[in-house]
C-alpha positions as CSV (number, residue, x, y, z in Angstrom):
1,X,-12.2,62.3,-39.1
2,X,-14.6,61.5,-41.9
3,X,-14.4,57.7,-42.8
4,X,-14.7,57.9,-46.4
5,X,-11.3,60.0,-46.4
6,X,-9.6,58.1,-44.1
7,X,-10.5,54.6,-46.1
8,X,-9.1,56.5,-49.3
9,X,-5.9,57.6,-47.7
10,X,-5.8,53.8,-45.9
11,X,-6.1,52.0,-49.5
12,X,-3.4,54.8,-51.1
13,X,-0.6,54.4,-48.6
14,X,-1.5,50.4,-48.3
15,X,-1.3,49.9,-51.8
16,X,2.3,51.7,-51.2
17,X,3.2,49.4,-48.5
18,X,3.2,51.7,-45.6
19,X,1.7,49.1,-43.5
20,X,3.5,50.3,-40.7
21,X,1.5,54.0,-41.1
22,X,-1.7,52.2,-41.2
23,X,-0.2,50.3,-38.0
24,X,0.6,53.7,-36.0
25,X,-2.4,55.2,-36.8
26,X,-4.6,52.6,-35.7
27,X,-2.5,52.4,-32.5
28,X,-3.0,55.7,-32.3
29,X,-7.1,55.7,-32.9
30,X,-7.2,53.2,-30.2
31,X,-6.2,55.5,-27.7
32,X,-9.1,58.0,-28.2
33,X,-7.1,60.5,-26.5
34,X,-3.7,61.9,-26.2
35,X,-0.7,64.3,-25.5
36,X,2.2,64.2,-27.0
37,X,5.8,65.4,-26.1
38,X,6.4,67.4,-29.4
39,X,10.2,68.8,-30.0
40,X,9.3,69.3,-33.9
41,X,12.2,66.9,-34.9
42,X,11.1,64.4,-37.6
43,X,9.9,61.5,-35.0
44,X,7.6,63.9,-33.4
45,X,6.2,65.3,-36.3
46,X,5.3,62.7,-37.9
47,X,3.7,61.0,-34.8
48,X,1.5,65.0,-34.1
49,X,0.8,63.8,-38.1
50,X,-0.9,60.4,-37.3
51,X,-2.1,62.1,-34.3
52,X,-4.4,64.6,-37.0
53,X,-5.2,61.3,-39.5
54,X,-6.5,59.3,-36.9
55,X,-9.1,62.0,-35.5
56,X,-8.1,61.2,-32.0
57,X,-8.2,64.1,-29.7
58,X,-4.9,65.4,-29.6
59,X,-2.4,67.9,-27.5
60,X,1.4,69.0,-28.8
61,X,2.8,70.0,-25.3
62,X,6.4,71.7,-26.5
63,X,9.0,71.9,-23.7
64,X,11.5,75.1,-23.8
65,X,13.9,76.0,-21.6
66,X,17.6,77.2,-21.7
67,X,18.5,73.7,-23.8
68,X,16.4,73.7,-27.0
69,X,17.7,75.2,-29.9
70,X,15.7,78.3,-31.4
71,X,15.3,77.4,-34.3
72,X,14.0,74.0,-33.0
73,X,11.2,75.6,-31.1
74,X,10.2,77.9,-34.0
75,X,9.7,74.6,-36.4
76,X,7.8,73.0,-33.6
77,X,5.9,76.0,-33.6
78,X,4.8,76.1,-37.6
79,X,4.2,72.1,-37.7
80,X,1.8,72.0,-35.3
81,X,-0.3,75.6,-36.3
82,X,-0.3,73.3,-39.9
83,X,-1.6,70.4,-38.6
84,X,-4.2,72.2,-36.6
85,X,-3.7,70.0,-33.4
86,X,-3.1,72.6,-30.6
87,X,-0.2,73.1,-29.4
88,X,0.8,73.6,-25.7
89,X,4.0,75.6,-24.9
90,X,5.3,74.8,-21.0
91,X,8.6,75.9,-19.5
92,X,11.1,73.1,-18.0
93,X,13.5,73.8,-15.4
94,X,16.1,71.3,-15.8
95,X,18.6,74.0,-14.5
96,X,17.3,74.4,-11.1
97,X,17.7,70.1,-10.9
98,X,21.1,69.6,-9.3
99,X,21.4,66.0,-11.1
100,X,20.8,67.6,-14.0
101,X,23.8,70.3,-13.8
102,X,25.9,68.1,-12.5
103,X,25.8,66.1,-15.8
104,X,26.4,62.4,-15.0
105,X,25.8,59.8,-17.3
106,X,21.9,59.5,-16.7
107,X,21.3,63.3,-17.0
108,X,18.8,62.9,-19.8
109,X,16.5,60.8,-17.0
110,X,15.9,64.2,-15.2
111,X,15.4,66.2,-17.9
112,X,12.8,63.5,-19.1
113,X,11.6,63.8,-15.7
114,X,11.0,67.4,-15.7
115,X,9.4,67.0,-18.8
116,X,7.1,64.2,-18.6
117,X,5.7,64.9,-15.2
118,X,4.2,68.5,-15.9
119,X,2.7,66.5,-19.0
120,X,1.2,64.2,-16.6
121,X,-0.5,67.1,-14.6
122,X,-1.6,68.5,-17.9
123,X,-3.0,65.3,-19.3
124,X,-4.7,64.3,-15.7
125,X,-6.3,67.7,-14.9
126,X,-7.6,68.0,-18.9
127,X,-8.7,64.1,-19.6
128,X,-6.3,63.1,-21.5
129,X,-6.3,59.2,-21.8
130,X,-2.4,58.5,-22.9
131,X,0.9,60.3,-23.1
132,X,3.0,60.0,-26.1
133,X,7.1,60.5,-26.9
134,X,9.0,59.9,-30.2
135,X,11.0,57.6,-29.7
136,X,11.3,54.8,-32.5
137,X,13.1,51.3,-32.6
138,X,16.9,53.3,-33.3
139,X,16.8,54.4,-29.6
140,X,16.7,51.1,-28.5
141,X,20.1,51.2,-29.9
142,X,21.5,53.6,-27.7
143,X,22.2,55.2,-24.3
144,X,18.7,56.8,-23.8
145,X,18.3,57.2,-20.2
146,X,15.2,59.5,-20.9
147,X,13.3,56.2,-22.0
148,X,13.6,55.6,-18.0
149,X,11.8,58.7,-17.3
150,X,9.1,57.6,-20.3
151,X,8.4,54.1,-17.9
152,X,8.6,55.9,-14.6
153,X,5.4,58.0,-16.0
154,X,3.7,55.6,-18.1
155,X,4.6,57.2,-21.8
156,X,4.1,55.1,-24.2
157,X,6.0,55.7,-27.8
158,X,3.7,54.3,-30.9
159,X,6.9,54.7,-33.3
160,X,8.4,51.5,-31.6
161,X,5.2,50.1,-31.2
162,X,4.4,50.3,-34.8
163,X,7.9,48.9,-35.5
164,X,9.5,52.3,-37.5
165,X,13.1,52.8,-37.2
166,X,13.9,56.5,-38.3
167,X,14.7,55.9,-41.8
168,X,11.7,54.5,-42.5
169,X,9.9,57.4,-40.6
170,X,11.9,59.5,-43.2
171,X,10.8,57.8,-46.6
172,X,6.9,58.2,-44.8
173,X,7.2,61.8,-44.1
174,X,9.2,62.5,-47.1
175,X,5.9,60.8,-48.9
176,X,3.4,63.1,-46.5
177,X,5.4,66.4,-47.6
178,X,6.3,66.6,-44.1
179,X,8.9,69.8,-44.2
180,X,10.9,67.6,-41.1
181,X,11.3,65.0,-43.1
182,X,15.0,65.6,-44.1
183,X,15.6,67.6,-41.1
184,X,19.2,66.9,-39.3
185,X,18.9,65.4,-35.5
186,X,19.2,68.0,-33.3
187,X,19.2,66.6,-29.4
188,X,19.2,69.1,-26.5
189,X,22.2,71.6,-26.1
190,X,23.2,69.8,-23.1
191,X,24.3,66.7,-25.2
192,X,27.3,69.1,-26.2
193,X,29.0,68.8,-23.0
194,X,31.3,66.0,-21.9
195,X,29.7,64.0,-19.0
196,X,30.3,65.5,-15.6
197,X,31.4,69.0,-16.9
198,X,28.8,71.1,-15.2
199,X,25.7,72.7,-17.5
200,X,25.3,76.2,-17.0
201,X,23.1,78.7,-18.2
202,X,25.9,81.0,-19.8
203,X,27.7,78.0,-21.1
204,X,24.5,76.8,-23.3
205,X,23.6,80.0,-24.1
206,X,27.9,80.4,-25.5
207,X,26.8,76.9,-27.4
208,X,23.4,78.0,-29.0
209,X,24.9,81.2,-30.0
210,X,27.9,79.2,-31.5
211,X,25.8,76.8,-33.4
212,X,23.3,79.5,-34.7
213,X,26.2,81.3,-35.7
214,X,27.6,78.1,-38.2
215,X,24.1,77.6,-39.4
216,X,24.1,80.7,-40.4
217,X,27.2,79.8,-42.1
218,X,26.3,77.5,-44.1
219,X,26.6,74.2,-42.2
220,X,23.8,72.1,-42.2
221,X,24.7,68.8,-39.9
222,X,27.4,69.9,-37.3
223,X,28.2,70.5,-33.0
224,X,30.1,72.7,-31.5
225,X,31.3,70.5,-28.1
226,X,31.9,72.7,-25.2
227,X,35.3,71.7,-23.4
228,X,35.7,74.3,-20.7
229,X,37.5,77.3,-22.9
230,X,38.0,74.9,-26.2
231,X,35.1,74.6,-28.8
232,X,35.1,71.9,-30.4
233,X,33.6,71.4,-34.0
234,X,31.9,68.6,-34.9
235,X,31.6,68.9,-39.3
236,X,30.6,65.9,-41.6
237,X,33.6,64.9,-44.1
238,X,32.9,67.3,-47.3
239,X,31.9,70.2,-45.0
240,X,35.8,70.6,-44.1
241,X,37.3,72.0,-47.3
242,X,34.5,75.2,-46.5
243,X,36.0,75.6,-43.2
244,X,39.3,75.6,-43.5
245,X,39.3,77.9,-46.0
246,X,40.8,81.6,-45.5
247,X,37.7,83.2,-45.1
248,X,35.6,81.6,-43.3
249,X,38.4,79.8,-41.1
250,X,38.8,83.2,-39.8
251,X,35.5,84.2,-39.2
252,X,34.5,81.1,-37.5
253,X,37.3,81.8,-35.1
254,X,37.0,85.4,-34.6
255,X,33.1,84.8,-33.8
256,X,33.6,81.5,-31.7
257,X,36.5,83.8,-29.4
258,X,34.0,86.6,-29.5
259,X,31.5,83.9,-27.8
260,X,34.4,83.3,-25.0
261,X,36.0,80.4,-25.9
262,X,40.1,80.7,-26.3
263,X,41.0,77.6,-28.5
264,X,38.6,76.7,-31.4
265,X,39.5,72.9,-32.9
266,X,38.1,70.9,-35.9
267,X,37.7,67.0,-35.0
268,X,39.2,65.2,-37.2
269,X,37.1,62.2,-37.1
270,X,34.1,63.9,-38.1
271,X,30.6,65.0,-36.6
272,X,28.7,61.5,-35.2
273,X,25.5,61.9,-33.8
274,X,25.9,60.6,-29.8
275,X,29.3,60.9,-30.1
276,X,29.3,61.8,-25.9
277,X,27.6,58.0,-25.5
278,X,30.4,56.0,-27.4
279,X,32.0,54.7,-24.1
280,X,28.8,53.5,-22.3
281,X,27.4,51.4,-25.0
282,X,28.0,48.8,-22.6
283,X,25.9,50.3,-20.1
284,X,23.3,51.5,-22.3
285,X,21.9,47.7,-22.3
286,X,21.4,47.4,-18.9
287,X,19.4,50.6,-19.1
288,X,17.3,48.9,-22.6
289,X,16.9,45.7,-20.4
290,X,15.8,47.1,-16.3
């Protein structure tokens, strides 16, 4: 990265107290070296950002299997070809990992697992110094088994290092023109299942096709849970009015039975982001503390 430039944009963004920026990206030009676990949500991008400012050398490795979302992959997919860090595309097999279908309460460890260990292979074979996650101070907050999985193979996350929660990551990448910057969460399909109801293929693929199907809708932050034969869906406050009227009311639930589910609910509390992890808060610090 030429210094001159990277001195200007350090003074710019100092001068708008983005101290924490300046923090990651020195973390990051530390390193030398790196691959990152890139999903193309907001964390991620802007860490594969930082990644190109700090003029380390730099790998996206982008997951898929059976519990991304397309339209996940596809942003993933743009972000990176803009930044002009190369991007790696693997396939996981977190279907084929019994723990995983089973869905207990640490599922997301195996997943992680998967994952993080063909990055490993990746970053040993090509001489790559660190591996990287997303994961910023917020996740602290909650039941993240993955972060396990990130210890157990020596991933470090620079968002927590550098201290950003994720709406601070927001207001930077909002600043950066980042096009994730506003962009809803959007966890793995697999977080629409209760715990222990077994993941199937055919049941994420009824999900995805459920969820792509209210996006294209209209609804912008929503989940469709998957209870067996009951969808149910997940809306924020001012998005219920548009459901429950005539038209689309029926078309939801024409497409959603279509999909093979038999009952189609509305939840009247609302759509909450980890709304599966509200009854193991009190085990998620155990996890945050072993």
């Amino acid at each position: 990265m030429d210094l001159k430039f990277y001195e200007s944009y350090k003074l710019k963004y100092y001068s708008m107290k983005d101290a924490k920026l300046l923090a990651l990206i020195n973390i990051l030009k530390n390193m030398e070296s790196a691959v990152l676990a890139y999903s193309g949500g907001v964390d991620s991008t802007l860490l594969l950002k930082a990644m190109q400012l700090s003029g380390i050398r730099a790998l996206a490795v982008t997951g898929v299997s059976e519990t991304m979302p397309e339209h996940d992959f596809i942003s993933a997919k743009k972000m990176a070809q803009k930044t002009g860090i190369e991007q790696r595309v693997i396939r996981t097999d977190e279907l084929r990992i019994k723990n995983f279908m089973n869905n207990p309460p640490d599922r997301c460890f195996f997943c992680k697992n998967e994952l993080f260990g063909k990055i490993k292979k990746i970053a040993r074979k090509e001489g790559y110094s660190f591996m990287l996650d997303g994961s910023n101070l917020d996740d602290m907050d909650d039941w993240r088994p993955g972060r396990k999985a990130a210890l157990k193979h020596g991933i470090r996350s620079p968002l927590i290092e550098a201290g950003l929660n994720k709406k601070e990551i927001r207001n930077i990448s909002k600043k950066l023109k980042l096009p994730a910057w506003d962009k809803p969460s959007s966890p793995c399909l697999a977080s629409r299942f209760p715990y222990r109801e077994k993941i199937t293929g055919k049941a994420l693929k009824q999900v995805a096709k459920a969820e792509k199907f209210l996006k294209s809708v209209g609804f912008a932050e929503f989940r469709v849970r998957h209870h067996g034969d009951v969808a149910r869906i997940e809306l924020k406050g001012n998005d219920f009015k548009k459901l429950l009227s005539s038209g689309v009311r029926k078309t939801v639930t024409e497409k959603l039975k279509s999909l093979g589910y038999k009952f189609i609910s509305l939840d009247l509390e609302g759509f909450r982001s980890g709304r599966m992890n509200e009854g193991l808060k009190k085990s998620s610090r155990r996890i945050r503390q072993a």
